[in-house]
C-alpha positions in Angstrom: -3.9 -1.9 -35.5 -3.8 -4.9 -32.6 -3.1 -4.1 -29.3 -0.2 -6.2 -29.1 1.9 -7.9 -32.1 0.7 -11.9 -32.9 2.3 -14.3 -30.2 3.2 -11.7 -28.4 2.7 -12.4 -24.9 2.4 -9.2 -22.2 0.7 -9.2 -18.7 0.3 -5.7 -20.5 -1.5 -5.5 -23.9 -0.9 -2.1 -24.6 3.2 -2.7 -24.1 3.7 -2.2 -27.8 1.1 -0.1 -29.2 1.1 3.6 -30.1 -0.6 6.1 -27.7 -3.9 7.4 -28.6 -6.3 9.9 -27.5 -7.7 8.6 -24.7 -4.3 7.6 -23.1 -3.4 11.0 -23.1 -6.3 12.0 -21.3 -5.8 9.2 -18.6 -2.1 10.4 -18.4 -3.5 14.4 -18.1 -6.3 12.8 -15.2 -3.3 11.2 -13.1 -1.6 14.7 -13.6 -4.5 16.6 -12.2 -4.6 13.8 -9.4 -0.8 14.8 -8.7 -1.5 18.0 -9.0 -4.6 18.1 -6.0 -2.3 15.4 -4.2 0.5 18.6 -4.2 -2.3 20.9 -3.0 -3.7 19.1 -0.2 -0.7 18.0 1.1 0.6 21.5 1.6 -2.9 23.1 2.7 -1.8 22.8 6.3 1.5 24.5 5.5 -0.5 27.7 3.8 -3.0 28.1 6.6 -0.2 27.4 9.6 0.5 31.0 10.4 -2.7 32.3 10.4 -3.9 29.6 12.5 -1.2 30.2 14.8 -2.3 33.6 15.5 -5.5 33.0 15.6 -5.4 30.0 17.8 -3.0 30.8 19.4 -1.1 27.6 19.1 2.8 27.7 19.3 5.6 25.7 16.5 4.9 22.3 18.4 1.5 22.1 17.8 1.9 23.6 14.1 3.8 20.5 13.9 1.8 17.5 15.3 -0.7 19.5 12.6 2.2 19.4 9.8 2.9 16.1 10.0 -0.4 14.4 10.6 -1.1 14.1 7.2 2.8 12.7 6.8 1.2 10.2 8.8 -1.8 9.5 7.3 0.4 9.0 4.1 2.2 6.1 5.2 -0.7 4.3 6.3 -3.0 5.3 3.1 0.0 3.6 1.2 1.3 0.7 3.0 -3.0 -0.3 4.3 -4.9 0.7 1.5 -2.9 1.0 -2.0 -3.5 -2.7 -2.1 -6.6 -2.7 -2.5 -6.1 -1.4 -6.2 -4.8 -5.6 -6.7 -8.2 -6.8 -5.5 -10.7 -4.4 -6.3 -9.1 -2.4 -9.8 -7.5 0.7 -9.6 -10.5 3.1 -11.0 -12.4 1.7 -7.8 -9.3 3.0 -5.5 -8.8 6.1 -7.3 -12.5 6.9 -6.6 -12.3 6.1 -3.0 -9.0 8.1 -2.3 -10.8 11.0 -3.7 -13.8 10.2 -1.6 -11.1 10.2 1.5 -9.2 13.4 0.2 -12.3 15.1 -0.2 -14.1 14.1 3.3 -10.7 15.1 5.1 -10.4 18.4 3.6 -13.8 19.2 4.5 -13.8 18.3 7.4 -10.5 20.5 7.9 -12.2 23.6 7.2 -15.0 22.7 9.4 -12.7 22.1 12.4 -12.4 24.1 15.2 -10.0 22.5 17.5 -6.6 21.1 17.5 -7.5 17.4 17.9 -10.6 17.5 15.4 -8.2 19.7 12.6 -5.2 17.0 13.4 -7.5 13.9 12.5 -8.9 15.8 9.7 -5.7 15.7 8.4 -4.5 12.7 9.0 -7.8 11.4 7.4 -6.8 13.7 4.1 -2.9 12.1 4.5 -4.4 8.8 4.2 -6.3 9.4 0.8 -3.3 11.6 -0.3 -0.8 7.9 0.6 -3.1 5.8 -2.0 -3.3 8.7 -4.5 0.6 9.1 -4.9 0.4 5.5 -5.7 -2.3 5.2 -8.2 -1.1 8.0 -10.2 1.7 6.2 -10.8 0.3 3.1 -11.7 -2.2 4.6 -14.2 0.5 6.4 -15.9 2.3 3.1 -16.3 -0.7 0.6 -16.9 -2.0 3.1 -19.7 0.9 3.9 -21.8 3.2 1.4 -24.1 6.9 0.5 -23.2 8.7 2.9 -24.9 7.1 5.9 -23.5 6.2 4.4 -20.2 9.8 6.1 -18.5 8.4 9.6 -20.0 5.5 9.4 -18.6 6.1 8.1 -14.9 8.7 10.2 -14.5 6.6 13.6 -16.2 3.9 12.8 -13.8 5.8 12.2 -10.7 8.0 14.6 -10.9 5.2 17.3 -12.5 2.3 17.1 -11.1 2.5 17.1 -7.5 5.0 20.2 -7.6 2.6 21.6 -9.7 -0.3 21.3 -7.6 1.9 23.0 -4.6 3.1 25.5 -6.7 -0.6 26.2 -7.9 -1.9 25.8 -4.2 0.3 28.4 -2.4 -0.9 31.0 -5.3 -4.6 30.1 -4.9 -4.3 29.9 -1.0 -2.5 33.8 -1.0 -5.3 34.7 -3.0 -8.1 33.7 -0.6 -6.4 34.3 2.5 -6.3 38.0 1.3 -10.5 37.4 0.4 -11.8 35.3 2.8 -10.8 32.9 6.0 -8.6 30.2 6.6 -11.5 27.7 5.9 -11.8 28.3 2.7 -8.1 27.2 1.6 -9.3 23.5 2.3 -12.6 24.2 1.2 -11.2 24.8 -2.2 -9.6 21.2 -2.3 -12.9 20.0 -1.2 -14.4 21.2 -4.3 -11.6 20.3 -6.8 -11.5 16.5 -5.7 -15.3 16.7 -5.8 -14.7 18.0 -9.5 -12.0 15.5 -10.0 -14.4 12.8 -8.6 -17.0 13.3 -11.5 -14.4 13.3 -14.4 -12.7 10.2 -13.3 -16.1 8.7 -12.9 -17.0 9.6 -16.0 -14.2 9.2 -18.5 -11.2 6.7 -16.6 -11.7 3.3 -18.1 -10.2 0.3 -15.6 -6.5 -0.5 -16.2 -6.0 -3.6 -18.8 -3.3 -4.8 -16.8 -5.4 -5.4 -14.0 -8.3 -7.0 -15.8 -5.4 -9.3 -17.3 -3.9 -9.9 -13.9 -7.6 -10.3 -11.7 -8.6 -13.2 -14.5 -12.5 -12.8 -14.0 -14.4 -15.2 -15.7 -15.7 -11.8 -18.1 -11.6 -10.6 -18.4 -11.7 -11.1 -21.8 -14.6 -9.1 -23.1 -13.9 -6.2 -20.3 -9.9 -5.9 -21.5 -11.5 -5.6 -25.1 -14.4 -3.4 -24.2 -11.7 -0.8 -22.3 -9.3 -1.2 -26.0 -12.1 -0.5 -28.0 -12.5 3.0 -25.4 -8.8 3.9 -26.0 -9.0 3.4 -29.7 -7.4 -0.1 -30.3 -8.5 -3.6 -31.8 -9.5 -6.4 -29.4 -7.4 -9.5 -28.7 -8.1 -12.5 -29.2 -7.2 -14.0 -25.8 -5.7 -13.3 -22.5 -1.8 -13.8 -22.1 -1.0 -17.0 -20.2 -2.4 -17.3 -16.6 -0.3 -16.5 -13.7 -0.3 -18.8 -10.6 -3.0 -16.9 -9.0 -2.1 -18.5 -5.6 1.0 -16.3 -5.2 -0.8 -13.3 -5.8 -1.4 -11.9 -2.4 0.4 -9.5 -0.3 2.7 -11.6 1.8 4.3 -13.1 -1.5 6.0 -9.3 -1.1 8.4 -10.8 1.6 8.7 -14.6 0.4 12.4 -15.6 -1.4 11.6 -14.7 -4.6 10.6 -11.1 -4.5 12.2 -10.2 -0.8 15.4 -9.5 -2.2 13.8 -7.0 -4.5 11.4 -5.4 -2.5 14.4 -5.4 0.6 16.3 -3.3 -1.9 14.1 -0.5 -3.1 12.8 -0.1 0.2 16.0 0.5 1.5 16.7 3.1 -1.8 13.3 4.8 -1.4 14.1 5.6 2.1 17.8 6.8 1.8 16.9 8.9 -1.0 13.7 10.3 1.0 15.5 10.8 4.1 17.9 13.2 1.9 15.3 14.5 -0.2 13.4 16.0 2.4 16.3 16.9 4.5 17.8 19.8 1.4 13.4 20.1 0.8 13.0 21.5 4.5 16.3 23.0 5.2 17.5 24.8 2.1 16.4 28.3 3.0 17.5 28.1 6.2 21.0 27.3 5.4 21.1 30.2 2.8 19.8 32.3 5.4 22.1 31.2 8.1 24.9 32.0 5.5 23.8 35.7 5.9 21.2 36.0 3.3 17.6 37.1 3.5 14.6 34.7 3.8 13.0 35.7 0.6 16.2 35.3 -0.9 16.3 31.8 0.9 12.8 30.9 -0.8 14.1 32.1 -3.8 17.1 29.9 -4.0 14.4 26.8 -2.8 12.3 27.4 -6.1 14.2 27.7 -8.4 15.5 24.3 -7.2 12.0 23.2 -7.6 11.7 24.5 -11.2 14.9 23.4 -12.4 13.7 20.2 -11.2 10.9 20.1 -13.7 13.4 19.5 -16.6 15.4 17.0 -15.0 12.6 14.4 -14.4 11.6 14.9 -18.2 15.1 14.7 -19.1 16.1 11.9 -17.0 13.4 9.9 -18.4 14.1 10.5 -22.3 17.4 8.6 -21.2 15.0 5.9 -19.5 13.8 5.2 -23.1 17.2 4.3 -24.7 19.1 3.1 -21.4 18.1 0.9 -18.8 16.5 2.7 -16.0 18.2 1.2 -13.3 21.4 2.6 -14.7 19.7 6.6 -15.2 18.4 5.9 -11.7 21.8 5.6 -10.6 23.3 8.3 -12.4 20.7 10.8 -11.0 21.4 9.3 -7.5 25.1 9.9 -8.4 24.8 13.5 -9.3 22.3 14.5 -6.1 24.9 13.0 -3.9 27.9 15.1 -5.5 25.0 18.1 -5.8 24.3 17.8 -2.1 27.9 17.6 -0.6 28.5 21.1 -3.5 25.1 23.0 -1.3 27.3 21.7 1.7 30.7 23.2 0.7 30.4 26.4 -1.2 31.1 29.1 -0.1 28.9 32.0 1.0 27.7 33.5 -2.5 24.4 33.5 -3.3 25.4 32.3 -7.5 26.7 29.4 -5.6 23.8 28.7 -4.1 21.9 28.9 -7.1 23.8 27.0 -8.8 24.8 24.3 -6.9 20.9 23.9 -5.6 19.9 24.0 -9.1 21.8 21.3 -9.9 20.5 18.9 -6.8 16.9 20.1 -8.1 17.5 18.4 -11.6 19.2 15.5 -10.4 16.8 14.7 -7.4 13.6 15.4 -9.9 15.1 12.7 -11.5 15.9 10.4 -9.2 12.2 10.4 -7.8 11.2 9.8 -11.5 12.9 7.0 -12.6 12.9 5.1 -9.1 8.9 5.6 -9.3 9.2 4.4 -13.0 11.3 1.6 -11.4 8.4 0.8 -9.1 6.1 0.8 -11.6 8.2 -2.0 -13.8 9.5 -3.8 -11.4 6.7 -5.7 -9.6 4.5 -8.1 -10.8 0.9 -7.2 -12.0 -1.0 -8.6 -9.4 1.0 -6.7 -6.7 1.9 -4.2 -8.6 -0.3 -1.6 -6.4 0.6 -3.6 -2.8 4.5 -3.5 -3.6 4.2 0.0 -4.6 1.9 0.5 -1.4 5.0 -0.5 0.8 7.7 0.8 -0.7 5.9 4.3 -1.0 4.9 4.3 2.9 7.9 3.3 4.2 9.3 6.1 2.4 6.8 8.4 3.8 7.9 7.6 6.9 11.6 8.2 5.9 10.5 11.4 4.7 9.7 12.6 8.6 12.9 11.4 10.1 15.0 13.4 7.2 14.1 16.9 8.4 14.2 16.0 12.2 17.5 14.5 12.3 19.3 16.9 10.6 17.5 19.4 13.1 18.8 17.5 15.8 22.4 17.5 14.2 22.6 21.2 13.7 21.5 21.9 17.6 24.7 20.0 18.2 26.8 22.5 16.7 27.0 20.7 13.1 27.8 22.7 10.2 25.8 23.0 7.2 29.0 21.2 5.4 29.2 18.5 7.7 25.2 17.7 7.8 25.3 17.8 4.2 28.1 15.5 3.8 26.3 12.6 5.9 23.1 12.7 3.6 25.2 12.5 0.3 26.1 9.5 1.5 22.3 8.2 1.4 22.1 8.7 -2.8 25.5 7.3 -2.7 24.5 3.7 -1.2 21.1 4.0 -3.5 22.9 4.4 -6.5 24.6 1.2 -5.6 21.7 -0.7 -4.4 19.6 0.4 -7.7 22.7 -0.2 -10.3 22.7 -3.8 -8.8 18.7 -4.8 -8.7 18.2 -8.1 -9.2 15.7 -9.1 -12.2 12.2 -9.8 -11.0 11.2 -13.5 -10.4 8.6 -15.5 -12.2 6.2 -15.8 -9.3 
């Protein structure tokens, strides 16, 4: 079977073929990339209290060590994700995990607050270009119908996973053996992950398709032939290469577009981390106990699982833009409900439960959204921007709702003001403008 129907013409030529083997495994290596993105992101937050005793370093320092990596996420995504346009996204997946895996190491060599700090703002850089490239492969290597499934299933899985997974493995050792050896175990696993994406992740067609090399034509068929399909006969028409470069991001024709999901990414980040960070406090604050806090916090997390599949089952059969906005829809009402009840622990559940499933997928479909909307050639550098902008968003969520409750703000009324961010997104997303021909 062809890669793509007769006259059919993709920047994609695995749009409207079925999935084979080896897409499945590509899908399963940007899972497992998720999945060590989730682990080495929280690393810090596993090792925090026992560092703190035995460093004897107070909650301020714990977090200028918390957020470094926050920081080297937004410029790993908005710096280097580009790259992925020029030089091919199996090169940039390489070198993030060359990043992740230098950074991690040199975290468990550190022995000073400065040297741990840059350590992990070096591992936050790697971990800002991962997030991005595991969404790209997931869309580059699967056709259109199930492209929604599987942005969203890896978004929305794999990084949770790999925190879920990591605070397990990290009780584990810390029971065994020291501190060190919590990032030395992410040292190892991206080394591991290194050598099987070396060895078995072909280069994305789209990107061969999009570079034009004066060889694109025997390399898009030579990567087919990997994943199990017939070659094509030629490349889809050209592009005008001329606009593909990152500043056409902010010229008239994509602006508009790029204005728009910035501003969603970072309203539903800013909320996002806000409930992410807060949640167990507020139950505990409403007389409860902190493991009863946690408890109420994970199953939010697992509940979220489903909801980013199920959200993107509807991808396939609606628009996205329009899911997108109904997920947006339901975390706002979800959010202002964890705000008002009552109280009652069932609420809690309940009501946080809810916001899981509808914020799982949110982050799913706008990452499918991301991954559809921009133009092969900067599909990694609008990605890139979006993604560390929203980073950033994600550190001023949990600080200004800090800042609101030590002025004698209710958990209703905080609550209340960050519905309103999923509120405007919905709008924004509902209304995005079709992408130009650049």
């Amino acid at each position: 079977m062809s890669a793509a129907p007769p006259g059919l013409t993709s920047e994609n030529p695995l749009d409207h073929a079925p999935l084979r083997f080896r897409q499945f495994l590509v899908l399963l290596i940007a899972l497992l990339l998720a999945a060590l993105d989730g682990y080495d992101a929280l690393s810090m937050a596993f090792v925090a209290p026992v560092l703190a005793t035995e460093w004897g370093i107070d909650k301020s320092i714990t977090g200028i060590l918390l957020s470094s990596s926050l920081v080297g996420m937004a410029i790993g995504a908005i710096t280097l994700s580009p790259l992925a346009d020029k030089l091919g996204r199996r090169t940039v997946v390489l070198g993030a995990l060359g990043i992740m895996t230098v950074g991690t190491t040199l975290s468990a060599l550190a022995g000073s607050v400065p040297i741990l700090a840059a350590a992990r703002l070096v591992t936050g850089i790697g971990i800002g270009v991962m997030i991005a490239m595991t969404t790209l492969l997931s869309a580059e290597f699967t056709n259109m119908k199930r492209r929604p499934l599987a942005v969203a299933a890896v978004a929305t899985m794999g990084f949770p996973l790999g925190g879920v997974v990591g605070g397990l493995g990290a009780s584990a050792i810390l029971k065994a053996a020291t501190w060190h050896w919590v990032f030395f175990a992410g040292s190892i696993a991206g080394a591991v992950l290194f050598i099987l994406v070396f060895l078995t992740l072909p280069e994305s067609p789209t990107f061969l398709i999009a570079k034009r090399a004066h060889d694109a034509l025997d390399r898009t068929n030579r990567v087919l032939s990997r994943l199990g399909h017939s070659a094509i006969l030629e490349l889809p028409a050209a592009v005008d290469r001329q606009h593909i470069r990152y500043r056409a991001l902010f010229e008239p024709g994509l602006r508009p577009i790029v204005f728009r999901l910035t501003a969603t990414a970072v309203l539903i980040a800013t909320s996002s981390y806000y409930i992410l960070n807060w949640m167990p406090q507020m139950v505990v604050d409403a007389g409860f106990t902190p493991s009863q806090g946690s408890l109420v916090s994970a199953q939010s997390g697992m509940i979220g699982f489903l909801g980013g599949v199920i959200f993107a089952t509807f991808a396939s059969r609606f628009p996205p833009t329009r899911v997108a906005a109904t997920a947006m829809v339901g975390a706002a009402l979800a959010l202002a409900a964890v705000g008002l009840v009552p109280p009652v622990l069932t609420l809690f559940v309940v009501s946080a439960g809810v916001l899981g499933f509808c914020l799982a997928g949110t982050t799913g479909m706008l990452y499918t959204i991301l991954a559809t909307t921009f133009p092969a050639g900067l599909r990694a550098s609008g990605m890139g921007f979006v993604m560390g902008v929203m980073r950033i968003a994600s550190a001023a969520g949990p600080a200004l709702a800090g800042f609101m409750f030590a002025q004698g703000m209710t958990r209703a009324g905080v609550s209340l003001i960050f519905a309103v961010g999923p509120l405007v997104a919905a709008v924004l997303i509902a209304t995005l403008p079709k992408r130009p021909v650049i």
